[in-house]
N, C-alpha and C positions, 0 to 999 in steps of 0.2 A: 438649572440648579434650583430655582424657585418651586418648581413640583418637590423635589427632592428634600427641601430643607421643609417643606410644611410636611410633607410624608412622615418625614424622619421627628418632627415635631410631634407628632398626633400619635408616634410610636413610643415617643419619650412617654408624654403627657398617660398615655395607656399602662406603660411599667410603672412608674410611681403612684398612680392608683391602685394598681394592685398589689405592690410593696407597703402600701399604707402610709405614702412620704407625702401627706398633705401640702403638709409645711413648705414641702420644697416645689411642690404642687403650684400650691399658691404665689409663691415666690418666681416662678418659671411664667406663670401668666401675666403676672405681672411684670416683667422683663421682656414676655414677648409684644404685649401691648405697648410698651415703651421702646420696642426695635426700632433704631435710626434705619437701620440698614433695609426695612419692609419686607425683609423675609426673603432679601434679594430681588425683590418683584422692581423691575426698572423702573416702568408705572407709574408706581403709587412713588419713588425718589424723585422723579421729575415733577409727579401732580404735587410734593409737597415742599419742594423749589418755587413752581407757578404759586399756590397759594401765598408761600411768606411775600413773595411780590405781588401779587395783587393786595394783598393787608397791608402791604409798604411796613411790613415787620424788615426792617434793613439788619437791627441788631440779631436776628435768628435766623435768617439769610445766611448771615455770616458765622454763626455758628453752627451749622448742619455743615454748610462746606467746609469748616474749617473741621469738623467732624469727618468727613467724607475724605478729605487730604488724609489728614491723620492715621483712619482706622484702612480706606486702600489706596488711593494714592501713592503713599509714601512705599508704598512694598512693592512699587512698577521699578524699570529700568532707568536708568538717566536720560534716555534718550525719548521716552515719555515726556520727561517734565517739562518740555515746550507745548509739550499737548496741552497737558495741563492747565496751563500758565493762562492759555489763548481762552479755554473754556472758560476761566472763571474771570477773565476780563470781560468774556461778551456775556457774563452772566448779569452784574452789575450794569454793563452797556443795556442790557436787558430792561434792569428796573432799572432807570437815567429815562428810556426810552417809556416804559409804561406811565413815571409820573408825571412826563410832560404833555403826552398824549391827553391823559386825566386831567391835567392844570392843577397837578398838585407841585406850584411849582416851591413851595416850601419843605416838599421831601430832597427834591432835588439841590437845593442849597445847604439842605442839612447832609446831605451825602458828602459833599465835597468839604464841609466843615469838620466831617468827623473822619475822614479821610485821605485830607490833602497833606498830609506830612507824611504819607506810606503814597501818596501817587506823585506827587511833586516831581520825583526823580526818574519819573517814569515816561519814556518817550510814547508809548500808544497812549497816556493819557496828557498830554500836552495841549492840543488842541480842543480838549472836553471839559474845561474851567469855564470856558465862556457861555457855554450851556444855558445857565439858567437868564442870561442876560441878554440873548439873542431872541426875538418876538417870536419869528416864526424859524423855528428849526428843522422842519420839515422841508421848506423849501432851499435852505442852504448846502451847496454841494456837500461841503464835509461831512455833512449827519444827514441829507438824504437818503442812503442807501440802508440805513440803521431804521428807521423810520418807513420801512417797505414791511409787509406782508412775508413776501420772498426772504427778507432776512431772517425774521421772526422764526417761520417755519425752519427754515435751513438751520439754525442752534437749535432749535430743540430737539430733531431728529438728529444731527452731528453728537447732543449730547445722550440722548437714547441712546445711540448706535456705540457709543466710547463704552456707557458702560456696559451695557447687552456682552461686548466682547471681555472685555474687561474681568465679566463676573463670569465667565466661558472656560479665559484659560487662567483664573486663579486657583492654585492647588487648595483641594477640597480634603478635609479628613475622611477616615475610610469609611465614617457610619453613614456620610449624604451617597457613598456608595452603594450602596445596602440593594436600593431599587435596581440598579444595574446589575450589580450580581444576580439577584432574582432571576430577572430574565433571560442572563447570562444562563445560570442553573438552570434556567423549563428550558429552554434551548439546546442546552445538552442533554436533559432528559428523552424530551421528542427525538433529536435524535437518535440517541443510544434505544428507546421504544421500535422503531423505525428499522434503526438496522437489528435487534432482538429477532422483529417479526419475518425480517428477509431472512435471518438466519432459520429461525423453526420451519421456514416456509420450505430451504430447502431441503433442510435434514427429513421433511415430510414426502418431500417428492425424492428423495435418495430410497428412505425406506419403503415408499410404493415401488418403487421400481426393482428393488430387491423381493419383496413380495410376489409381484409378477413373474420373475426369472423365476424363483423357488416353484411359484404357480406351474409355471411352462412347465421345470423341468418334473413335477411332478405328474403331470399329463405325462407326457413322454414317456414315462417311465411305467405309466400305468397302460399307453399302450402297447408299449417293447412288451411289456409281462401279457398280454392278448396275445402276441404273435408267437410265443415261446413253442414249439412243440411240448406235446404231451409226454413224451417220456422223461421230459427234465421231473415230473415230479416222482418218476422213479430212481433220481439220482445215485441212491445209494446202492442199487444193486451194480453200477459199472464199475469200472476199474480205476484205476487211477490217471491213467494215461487220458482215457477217454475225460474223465471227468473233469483236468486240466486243460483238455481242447473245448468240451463247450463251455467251460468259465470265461475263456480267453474268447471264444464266439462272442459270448452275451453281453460281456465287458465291450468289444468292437461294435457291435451294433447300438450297444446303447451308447456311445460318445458318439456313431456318427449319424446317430438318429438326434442324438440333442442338436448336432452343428452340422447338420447336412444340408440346411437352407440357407444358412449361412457361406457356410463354406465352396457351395455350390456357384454363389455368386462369385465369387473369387477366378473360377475358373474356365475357361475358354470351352467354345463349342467344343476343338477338335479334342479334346482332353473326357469326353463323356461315355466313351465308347464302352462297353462289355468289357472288361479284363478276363485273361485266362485264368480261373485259379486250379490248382493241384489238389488233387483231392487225398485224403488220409488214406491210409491201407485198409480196409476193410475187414481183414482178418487178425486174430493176435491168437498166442499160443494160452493153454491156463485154461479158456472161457468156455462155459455150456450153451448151450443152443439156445435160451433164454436170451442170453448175450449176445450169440451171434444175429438172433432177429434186431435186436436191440441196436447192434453197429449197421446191419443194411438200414434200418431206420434213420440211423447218425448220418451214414452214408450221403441218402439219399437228402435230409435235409440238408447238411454240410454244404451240399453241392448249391441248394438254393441260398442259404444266409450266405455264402463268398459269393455268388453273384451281386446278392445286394451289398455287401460291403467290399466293393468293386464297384457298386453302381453310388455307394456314400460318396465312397474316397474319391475317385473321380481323378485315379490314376491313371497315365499311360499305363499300353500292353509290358515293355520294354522293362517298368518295377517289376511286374511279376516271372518275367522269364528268367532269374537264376535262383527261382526255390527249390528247396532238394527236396525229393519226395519222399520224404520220411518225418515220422509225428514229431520228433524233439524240436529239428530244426524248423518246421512248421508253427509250430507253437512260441518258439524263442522269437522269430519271424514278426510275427501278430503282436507277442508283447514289447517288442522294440517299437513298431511303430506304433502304438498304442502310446508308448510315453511319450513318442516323439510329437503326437499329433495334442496327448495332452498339454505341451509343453507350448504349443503352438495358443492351443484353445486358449490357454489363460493369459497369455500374452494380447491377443485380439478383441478378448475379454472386457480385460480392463484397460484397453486403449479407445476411448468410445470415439474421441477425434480421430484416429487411425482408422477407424471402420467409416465413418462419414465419408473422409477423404479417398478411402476404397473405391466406397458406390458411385461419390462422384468421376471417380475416372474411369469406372467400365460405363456410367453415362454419357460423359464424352468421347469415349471410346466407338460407342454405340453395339455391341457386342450383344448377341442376344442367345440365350440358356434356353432349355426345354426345362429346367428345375423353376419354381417361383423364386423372382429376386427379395432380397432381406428386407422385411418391414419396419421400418424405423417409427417409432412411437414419435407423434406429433409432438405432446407436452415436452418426451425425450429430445427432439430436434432445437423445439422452442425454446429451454433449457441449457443447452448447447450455443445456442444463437448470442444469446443474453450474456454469457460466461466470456464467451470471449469476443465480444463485438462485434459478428459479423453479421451480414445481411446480407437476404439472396433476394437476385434481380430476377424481371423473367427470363427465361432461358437456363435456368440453372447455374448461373454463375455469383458464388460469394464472393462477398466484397466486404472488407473487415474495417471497421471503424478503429480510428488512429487515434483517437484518446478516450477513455472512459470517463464521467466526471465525478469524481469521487465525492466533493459538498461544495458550495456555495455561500460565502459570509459576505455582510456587509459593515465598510467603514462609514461611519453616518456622522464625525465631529465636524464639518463642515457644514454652513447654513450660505452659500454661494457659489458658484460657479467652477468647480476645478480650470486649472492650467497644467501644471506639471505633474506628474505623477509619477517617483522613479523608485526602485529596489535601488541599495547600493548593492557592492561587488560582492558582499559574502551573504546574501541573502537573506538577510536575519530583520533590517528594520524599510521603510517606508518614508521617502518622505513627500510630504504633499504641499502643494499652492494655492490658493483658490482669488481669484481677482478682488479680495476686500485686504490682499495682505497677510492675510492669516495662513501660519505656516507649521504645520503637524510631522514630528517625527514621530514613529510609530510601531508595534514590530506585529508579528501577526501567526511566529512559529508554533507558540502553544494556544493562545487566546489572543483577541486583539487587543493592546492597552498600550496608551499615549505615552510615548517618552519624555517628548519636548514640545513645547507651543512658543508661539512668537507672533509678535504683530508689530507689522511696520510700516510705519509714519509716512514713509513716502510708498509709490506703488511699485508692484517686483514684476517683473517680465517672463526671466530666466531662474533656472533653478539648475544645480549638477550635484552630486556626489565627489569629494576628494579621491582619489585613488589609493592613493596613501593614507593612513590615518582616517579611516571611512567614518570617521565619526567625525569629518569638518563638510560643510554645505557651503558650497561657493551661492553665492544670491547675487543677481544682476537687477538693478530696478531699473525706475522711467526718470528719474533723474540724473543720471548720469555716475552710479556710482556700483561699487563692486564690494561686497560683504563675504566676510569670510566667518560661520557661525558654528561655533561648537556645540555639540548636539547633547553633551553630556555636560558640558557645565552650563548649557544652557544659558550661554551670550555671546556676544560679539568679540571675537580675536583682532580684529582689524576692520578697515574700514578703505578703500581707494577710492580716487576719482579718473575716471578715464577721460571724459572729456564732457567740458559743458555744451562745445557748439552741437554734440552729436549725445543728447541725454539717454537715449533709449539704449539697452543690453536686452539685444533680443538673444542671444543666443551663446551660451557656455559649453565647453568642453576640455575635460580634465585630460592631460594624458595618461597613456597607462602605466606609467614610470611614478607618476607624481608631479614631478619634477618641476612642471611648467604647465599653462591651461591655456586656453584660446578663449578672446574674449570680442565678439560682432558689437557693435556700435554705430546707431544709426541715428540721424536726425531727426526733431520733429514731422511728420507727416499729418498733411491732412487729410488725407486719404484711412486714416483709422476708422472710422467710422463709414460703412458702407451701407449705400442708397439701398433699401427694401426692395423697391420697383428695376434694381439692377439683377438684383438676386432672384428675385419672380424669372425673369428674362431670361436668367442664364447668363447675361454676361459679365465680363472678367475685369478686374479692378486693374486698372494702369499706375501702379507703384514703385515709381523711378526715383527711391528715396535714396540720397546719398551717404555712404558708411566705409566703415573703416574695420578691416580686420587686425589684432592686436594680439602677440603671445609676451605672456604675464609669466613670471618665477613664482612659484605658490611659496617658496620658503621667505625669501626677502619681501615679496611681493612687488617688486618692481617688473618693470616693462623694459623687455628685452628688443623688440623689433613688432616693424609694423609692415604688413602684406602686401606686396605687389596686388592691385585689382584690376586688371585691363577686360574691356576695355577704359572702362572709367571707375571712377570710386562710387560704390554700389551697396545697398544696405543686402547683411550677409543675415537668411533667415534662420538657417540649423547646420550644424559642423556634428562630425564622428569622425575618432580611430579608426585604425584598426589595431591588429592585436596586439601590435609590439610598438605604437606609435610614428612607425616612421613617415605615416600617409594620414595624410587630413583631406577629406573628403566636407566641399561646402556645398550648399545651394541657398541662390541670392535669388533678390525679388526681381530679376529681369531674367530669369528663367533661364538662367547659365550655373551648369555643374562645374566647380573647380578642384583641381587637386591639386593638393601640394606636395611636395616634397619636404617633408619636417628636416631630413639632414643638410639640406643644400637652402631649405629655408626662402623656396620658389617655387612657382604655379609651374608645375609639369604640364599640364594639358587640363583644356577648355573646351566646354563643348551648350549650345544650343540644346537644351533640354526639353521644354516646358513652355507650352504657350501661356503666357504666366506667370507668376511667380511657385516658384521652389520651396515647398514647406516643410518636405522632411526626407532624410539622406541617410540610409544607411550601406555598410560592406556586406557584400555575401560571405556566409559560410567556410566556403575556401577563398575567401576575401581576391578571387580572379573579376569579381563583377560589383556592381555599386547598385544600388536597387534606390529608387525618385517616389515621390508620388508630390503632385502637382496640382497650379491652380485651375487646369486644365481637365480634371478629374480624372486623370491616366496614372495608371502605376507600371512604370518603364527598369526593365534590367538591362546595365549600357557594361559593355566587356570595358575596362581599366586598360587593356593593353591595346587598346585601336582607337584612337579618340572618336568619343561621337559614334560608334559601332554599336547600336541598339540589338541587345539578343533577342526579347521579348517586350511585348506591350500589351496591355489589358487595361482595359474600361472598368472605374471604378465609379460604383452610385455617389450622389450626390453628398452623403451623408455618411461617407467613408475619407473623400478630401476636405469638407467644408465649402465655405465661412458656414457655421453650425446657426442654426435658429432654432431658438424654442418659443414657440405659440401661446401667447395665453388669452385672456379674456378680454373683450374689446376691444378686438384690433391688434391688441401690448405683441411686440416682437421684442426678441433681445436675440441679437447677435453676437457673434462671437469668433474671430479669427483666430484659426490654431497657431498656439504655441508651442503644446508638446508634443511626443513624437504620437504618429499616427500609425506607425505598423510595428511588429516587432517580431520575431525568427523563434524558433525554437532550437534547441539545444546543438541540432545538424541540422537546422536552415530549409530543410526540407518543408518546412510550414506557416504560413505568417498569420497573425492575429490583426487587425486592423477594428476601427470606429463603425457603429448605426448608429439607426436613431432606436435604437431598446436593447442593446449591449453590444459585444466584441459578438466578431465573427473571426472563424480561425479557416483559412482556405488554405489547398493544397499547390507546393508552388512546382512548374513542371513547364519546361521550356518546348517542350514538342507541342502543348494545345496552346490556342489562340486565346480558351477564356481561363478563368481560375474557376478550379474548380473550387464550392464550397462542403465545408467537409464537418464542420461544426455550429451550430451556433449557440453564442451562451446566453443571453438573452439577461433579464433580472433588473433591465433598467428602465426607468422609464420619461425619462428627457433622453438629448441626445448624447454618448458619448465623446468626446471632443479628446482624449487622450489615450494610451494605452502602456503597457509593459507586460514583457513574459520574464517572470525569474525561473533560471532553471538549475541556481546554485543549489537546490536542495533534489534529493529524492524522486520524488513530485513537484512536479513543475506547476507554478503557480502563476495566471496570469490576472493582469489591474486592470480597471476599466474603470473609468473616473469619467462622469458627465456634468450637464450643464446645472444641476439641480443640487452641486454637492456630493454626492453617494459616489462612493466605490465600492466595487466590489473586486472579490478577492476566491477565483474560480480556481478549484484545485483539481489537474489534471494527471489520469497516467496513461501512458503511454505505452500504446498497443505493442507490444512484439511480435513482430512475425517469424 
C-alpha cells in the first residue's frame, strides 16, 4: 500500500500543477509533510515511536498513539482490541525500560505521576509502581525478562508485523487502486496481443493451404488439358450426342485425375485391376465421312481415357458388367457416378481429421498400392497435432493429450506460507489460509479480486466451506476453538470451544446436507516440529497424539456425539464425504483408514493403511474405492467393500507427500507439515492433480499399470507446493496450487474429447 499511496501522490500532486491549483498544491504538501500516518510506510511509524522514547517525549508518545487508536485502531474488530491493549502496554513497558537503563530515573517517576490514576486499576500494571524504587531491576525476576535484548526485539517486530497486516487488509479507496488495474490492463492487453497473433497466425496457414489446393488443382488441370486429344479442338463440327460423351469423358478424368492419389490410397491391392469398359457405337445415322473419321478417332480414344478412368476409380470388374451398350445410358452412367464420387470428394475434403485417421489405418494395416500413397503437408500435420492435442510416438501411434491449458493467473495477497486452499461448491469464490492467520476470500470468475480478509488472534489449523449457505467458513484453530465466519458480512456468527485438554482442530468437514460437520481434535504434540537430520534420512515421524472425533449441528451449533476410535483415542488428520453424506471416510496419525457409517453413527470397518501417518483421504469417483496418500510416500486405492483390500499402489516423490521444505540461505530451512489436501480428481475421477516442488502435476489414474502415468505438468511455482484443488463446477475446469512462498496459482484447463 505504501508504493501505492506515494504513486497515487505524485499523480495528485502532477494534476493540480497542471489545473493551476497552486493553492491547493501547497496546501497537500504541506499535509503530506505533516502525515502521522508516513505515507503508510510501517518504518518510518515505528522509527517515530522509538525516537519520542529515546527523547523521553512521554506527552507525544502518547499522542501519536492515541492518534494511531483513533485514525485505525478503532475501525478493527473487537476481538482485536486485546491486541491492541497488549501493544500499547509494552509500549510504555518499552520507555519504563529505556529510562532506567539510561538512569533517567526522574522520567520514570514522572511516568507513573502523570499516569497512576489511569493505571492504578489496572492488573498488568500492579507490580510496575515499585519500579523506580528498586536499585537494580534488571536483576529482579519480575522486570528481568523486560530488560533482555530478546524482549526488546520481540515488540518491535510483533508491532511491525500488527501493523504491516493491518495496513494489508484495510479497505483502500479505488484511486490506491489505479497501480493494480494498470497491470491488471497490460496483462490483458499482452494477452489479448498473444492470442491476436495465434489467430492471424492461423488464418495465414488456412489461406496458404487453400493457395496450394487452388495451386495443385491448377496444375492438374493444365495437365488434363496436355492429354486432351486433338480433335476436341474441332468440337464444333460433332454432333451432339458425341459432344455430350466427351464432356462427360473430360469432366471424369479431370475429378479423377485431381483425387486419384488420393483416392488410390483408400483402396486395396485386389481392387486395382483393369476394368472392362463398353465402348460407344461407332456409327450414327445423319453424319459425313468427315464425321465418321472423327468417331473412329473418338473411338479409338474412348477406348484408352475408360481404361484410365477405370484405372482412377479403382473399381472392381463386377460395377462395370451391367452397362448397356448404348450412348444415353452410357453417358447417364458416367454422370451419376460423377456426382456420386463428387459428393464423396467434398466430404473427404473437408474432413482433414478423417483423412489422417484413413492413412493411419492402411499404416497399421500395412497394405501396400502400386499408386504413390497421399502426401500429407508437414506444417499441415503439425497444425493438426497442435488443434487437438495429440502427439505421435515412434512407431506411428497418436496419443492425445487430455487437457489443453487455456491461461495461467496468479493470486499473490499472501506474504506467508499457504495451508488450505479450497473452491466452495458453486465455484465462484476461493478461500485461502496462510500459517500467520490471515485469511482471503476471493473469486477469480472474471478477474481475481478479494472479497473478504480476516486475521486471527489465535493460530488456525483447519479451514472448510459450509454446504449450505456457501457463504459461512467453518475455521478450526490451535487453541481449541471452532469459528463460524460470514464471508459477506464479513465476521464472526459464532464462536465454540471443543475442548481445552485437546486444543488443536486439525481437520473439518461439512456434510453435504448442511445439517451437521465433523470436527478432529487433537492434543498438544511435540512432535510438531520435525528434526531436519530426520528428514535428510528419510525417516518417518512417530506421532501417537491422542484425539477425538466430534459431529457438531451447524444450525444450533452444538455437539451431537462423539466417535468411537479403536483401537485407542487417536489424533484424526483429514476426514471426506461422500456424495450424499452417509460415509465419512478418516485418516489418523497412526496410519489406520476409518469409515464410518453417518446413519448408524459407527466405524464400519478399519483398516492398516500407511506406514505412518495418513494425511489426506479422498472417495473415488463411483465412490466403490477410497484413494490415501501417506506419510509413507505411497498413494494407495483400498476397495470400500473388502476391508484392507488394496486395488492399487504407486510411489509418490517426496515432494508430492511432504513434510514440504523450503531451502534458503545459510543453512535457513522452514518446514512445513501438510494440512491441506494434497491430490484432487477431475470431474470423472479418471485424473488426479497432486503437489512438487515448482507446481501441480496432474497424472493419469489407471488401475492395470503399476506406475502413474504423468500426463500434465503445470509448473509456475517456484517454492514447494504444499496444497491443491480442482474446481470443476464451471465450464473449464480450474485447478489451485498454493505453495510455501504464498502464491497461488489458478491454471485453466479443458478437456480433451475424444
Amino acid at each position: 500500500m505504501a508504493a501505492a499511496a506515494e504513486r497515487t501522490d505524485e499523480l495528485v500532486r502532477e494534476y493540480l500543477l497542471f489545473r493551476g491549483f497552486t493553492g491547493t498544491l501547497k496546501q497537500l504538501d504541506a499535509d503530506i509533510k505533516a502525515d502521522k500516518e508516513k505515507g503508510f510506510r510501517v518504518d518510518k511509524i515505528v522509527d517515530q515511536l522509538l525516537q519520542f522514547i529515546q527523547s523521553y517525549d512521554l506527552a507525544a508518545l502518547r499522542d501519536y498513539w492515541s492518534y494511531l487508536d483513533r485514525r485505525l485502531f478503532s475501525r478493527l474488530e473487537d476481538v482485536y482490541r486485546p491486541t491492541v491493549n497488549k501493544l500499547k502496554i509494552s509500549l510504555y513497558r518499552y520507555y519504563l525500560v529505556h529510562a532506567v537503563q539510561t538512569s533517567r530515573n526522574d522520567k520514570t517517576q514522572e511516568f507513573f505521576l502523570r499516569h497512576a490514576s489511569e493505571l492504578q486499576n489496572q492488573v498488568e500494571w500492579k507490580d510496575w509502581f515499585v519500579l523506580p524504587f528498586i536499585p537494580n531491576p534488571e536483576a529482579n525476576p519480575a522486570f528481568a525478562t523486560y530488560f533482555s535484548r530478546q524482549w526488546a526485539d520481540t515488540f518491535i517486530v510483533s508491532l511491525h508485523n500488527f501493523l504491516s497486516v493491518l495496513f494489508q487488509c484495510m479497505p483502500v479507496p479505488v484511486i490506491l487502486n489505479f497501480e493494480a488495474e494498470c497491470q491488471r490492463s497490460n496483462l490483458l492487453q499482452e494477452e489479448n496481443e498473444i492470442l491476436r497473433q495465434k489467430l492471424f497466425a492461423l488464418q495465414a496457414e488456412q489461406f496458404r493451404m487453400k493457395k496450394e489446393e487452388q495451386q495443385q488443382e491448377e496444375e492438374e488441370q493444365l495437365i488434363l488439358h496436355h492429354k486432351l486429344p486433338s480433335y476436341v479442338a474441332n468440337m464444333d463440327h460433332l454432333g451432339d450426342s458425341e459432344l455430350d460423351m466427351t464432356c462427360s469423358q473430360r469432366s471424369a478424368a479431370h475429378f479423377l485425375q485431381a483425387r486419384g492419389g488420393f483416392l488410390s490410397s483408400l483402396l486395396s491391392q485386389g481392387k486395382k485391376g483393369p476394368s472392362r469398359v463398353t465402348q460407344a457405337p461407332g456409327t450414327m445415322s445423319g453424319q459425313t465421312g468427315m464425321a465418321s473419321l472423327g468417331r473412329k478417332e473418338q473411338s479409338t480414344h474412348q477406348t484408352t481415357k475408360g481404361k484410365e478412368v477405370a484405372s482412377g476409380c479403382k473399381e472392381p470388374k463386377s460395377h462395370f458388367s451391367g452397362l448397356v451398350a448404348t450412348e444415353t445410358s452410357s453417358v447417364q452412367q458416367r454422370q451419376r457416378r460423377l456426382q456420386e464420387h463428387g459428393k464423396e470428394r467434398k466430404e473427404l475434403l473437408s474432413k482433414t481429421v478423417s483423412q489422417a485417421q484413413t492413412v493411419e489405418r492402411k499404416l497399421e494395416t500395412g497394405s501396400t498400392e502400386t499408386d504413390p500413397p497421399p502426401e500429407l503437408h508437414a506444417e499441415q500435420a503439425e497444425t493438426l497435432t497442435k488443434a487437438f492435442g495429440s502427439s505421435t510416438e515412434p512407431g506411428g501411434i497418436r496419443q492425445e493429450q487430455p487437457f489443453i491449458v487455456l491461461s495461467q493467473e496468479e493470486y499473490g495477497e499472501h506474504h506467508s506460507s499457504i495451508m488450505h486452499c479450497r473452491v466452495d461448491c458453486s465455484g465462484r469464490r476461493v478461500a485461502s489460509l496462510d500459517v500467520d492467520g490471515v485469511i482471503k476470500v476471493w473469486s477469480f470468475n472474471s478477474i481475481m479480486q478479494t472479497k473478504a480478509s480476516s486475521i486471527s488472534k489465535s493460530p488456525l489449523l483447519s479451514l472448510e466451506w459450509a454446504t449450505k449457505r456457501d457463504r459461512l467458513l467453518l475455521l478450526g484453530s490451535g487453541v481449541g476453538t471452532v469459528r463460524l465466519y460470514d464471508t459477506e458480512a464479513k465476521k464472526n456468527l459464532c464462536e465454540i470451544s471443543i475442548d481445552e485438554d485437546m486444543p488443536r482442530i486439525l481437520s473439518l468437514a461439512c456434510s453435504p446436507s448442511g445439517a451437521s460437520f465433523v470436527c478432529s481434535a487433537a492434543a498438544s504434540s511435540l512432535v510438531n516440529q520435525l528434526d531436519c537430520t530426520a528428514l535428510d534420512s528419510g525417516g518417518k515421524s512417530i506421532n501417537q497424539v491422542p484425539g477425538k472425533l466430534l459431529l457438531w449441528d451447524t444450525k444450533n451449533m452444538k455437539q451431537q456425539l462423539q466417535f468411537s476410535l479403536e483401537p485407542e483415542p487417536i489424533a484424526i488428520n483429514c476426514t471426506a464425504f461422500n456424495h450424499n453424506g452417509n460415509l465419512l471416510v478418516t485418516g489418523a496419525a497412526d496410519g489406520i483408514i476409518r469409515l464410518f457409517d453417518m446413519q448408524q453413527h459407527e466405524c464400519a470397518m478399519s483398516w492398516k493403511a500407511h506406514d505412518g501417518e495418513v494425511y489426506s483421504v479422498e472417495f473415488s469417483y463411483d465412490e466403490n474405492a477410497v484413494y490415501s496418500i501417506g506419510e509413507d510416500e505411497k498413494f494407495i486405492q483400498w476397495n470400500i467393500h473388502k476391508s484392507g483390500s488394496k486395488v492399487s499402489e504407486y510411489a509418490l516423490p517426496r515432494d508430492a507427500t511432504g513434510p514440504f521444505v523450503l531451502s534458503g540461505y545459510s543453512g535457513y530451512k522452514q518446514v512445513q507439515f501438510p494440512r491441506g489436501r494434497l491430490f484432487a480428481f477431475d470431474s470423472e475421477g479418471n485424473y488426479m492433480l497432486t503437489c512438487s516442488s515448482t507446481g501441480g502435476v496432474i497424472y493419469k489414474l489407471s488401475s492395470h499399470d503399476k506406475i502413474l502415468e504423468s500426463c500434465l505438468s503445470l509448473g509456475g511455482h517456484r517454492a514447494p507446493v504444499v496444497t491443491v484443488d480442482w474446481c470443476t463446477a464451471m465450464d473449464c475446469g480450474t485447478c489451485l496450487t498454493a505453495s510455501m512462498d504464498g502464491k497461488i496459482k489458478l491454471t485453466t484447463l479443458l478437456a480433451h474429447k475424444s
